[in-house]
C-alpha positions in Angstrom: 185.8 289.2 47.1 185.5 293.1 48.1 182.1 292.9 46.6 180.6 289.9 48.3 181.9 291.2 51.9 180.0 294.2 50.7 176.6 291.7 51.1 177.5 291.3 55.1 177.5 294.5 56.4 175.1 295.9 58.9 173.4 299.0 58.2 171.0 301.1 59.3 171.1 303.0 62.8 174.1 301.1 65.4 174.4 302.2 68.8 177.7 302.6 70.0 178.6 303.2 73.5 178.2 306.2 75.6 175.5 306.8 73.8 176.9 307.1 70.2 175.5 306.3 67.3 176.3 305.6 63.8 174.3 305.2 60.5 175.3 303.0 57.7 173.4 303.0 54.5 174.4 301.5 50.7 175.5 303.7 48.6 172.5 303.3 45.5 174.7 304.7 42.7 177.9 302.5 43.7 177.5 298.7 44.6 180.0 297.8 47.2 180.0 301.4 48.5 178.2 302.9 51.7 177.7 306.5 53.5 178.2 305.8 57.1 178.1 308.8 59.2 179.2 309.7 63.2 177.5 312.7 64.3 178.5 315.6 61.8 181.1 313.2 60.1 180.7 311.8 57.0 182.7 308.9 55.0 182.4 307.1 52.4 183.7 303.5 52.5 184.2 300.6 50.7 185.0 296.8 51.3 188.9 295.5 51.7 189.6 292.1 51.9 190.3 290.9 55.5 192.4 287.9 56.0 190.5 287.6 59.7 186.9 287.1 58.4 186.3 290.2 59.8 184.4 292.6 57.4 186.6 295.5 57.0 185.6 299.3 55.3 187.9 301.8 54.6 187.7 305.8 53.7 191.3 306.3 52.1 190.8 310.1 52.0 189.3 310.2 55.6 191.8 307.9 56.7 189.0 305.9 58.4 188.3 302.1 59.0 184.8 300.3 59.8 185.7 297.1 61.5 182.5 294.5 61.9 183.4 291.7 63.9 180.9 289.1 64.7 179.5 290.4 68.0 180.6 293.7 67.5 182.1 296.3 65.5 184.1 299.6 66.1 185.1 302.9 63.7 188.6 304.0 63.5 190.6 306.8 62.9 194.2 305.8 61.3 194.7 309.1 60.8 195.0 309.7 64.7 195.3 306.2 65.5 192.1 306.3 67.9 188.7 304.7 68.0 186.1 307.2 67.4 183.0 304.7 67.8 183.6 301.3 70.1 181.5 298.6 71.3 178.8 299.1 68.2 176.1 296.6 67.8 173.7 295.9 65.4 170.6 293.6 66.3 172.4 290.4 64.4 175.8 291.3 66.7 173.6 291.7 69.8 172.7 287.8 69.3 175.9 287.1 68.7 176.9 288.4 71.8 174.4 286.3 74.1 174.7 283.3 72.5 178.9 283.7 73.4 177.4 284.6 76.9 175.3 281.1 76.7 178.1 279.2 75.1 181.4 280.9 75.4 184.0 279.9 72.9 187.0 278.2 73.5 190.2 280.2 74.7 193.2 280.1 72.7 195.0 278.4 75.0 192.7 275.1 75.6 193.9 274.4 72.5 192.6 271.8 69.6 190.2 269.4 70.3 190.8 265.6 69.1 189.7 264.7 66.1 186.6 262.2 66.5 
């Protein structure tokens, strides 16, 4: 499972907010792994299966987490429990993100809609 979520993550060069940016690439000696890198800092991550659907990278020894969601995705420190990139977005999350503007999905609360 680690390795097929490993087939849906966005690399290259994601801009982040103010101006941010970070660089994801696949790791060539190690399917499944990538280099992403903030600045000066470096990790080296790999898939974790996500219960959400979200795709989900972790650096145990730099106690950091790559969270992709759908329209965008966000780097995390667990070490000091603070985001360190927010609001990043690939080309493929920026049309995610105007088609939501187009069509927003449903709240929560609306709840289910009858079956047909």
């Amino acid at each position: 499972e680690d390795l097929n979520a490993a087939k849906f993550v966005h690399t290259g060069t994601i801009k982040c907010e103010l101006g941010a940016s970070v660089n994801i690439e696949a790791d060539p000696n190690k399917e499944g792994f990538f280099n992403l890198s903030l600045g000066k800092q470096k990790f080296r991550m790999h898939p974790v299966n996500s219960r959400t659907g979200a795709i989900r990278l972790e650096d145990p020894r730099a106690e950091a987490m790559w969270l992709q969601l759908g329209n965008k995705s966000m780097l995390m420190s667990q070490k000091k429990g603070e985001r360190l990139a927010d609001d990043c977005k690939a080309a493929a999350q920026v049309a995610v993100e105007e088609e939501m503007k187009k069509n927003p999905p449903k709240s929560l609360f609306e709840g289910a809609d009858a079956p047909k």
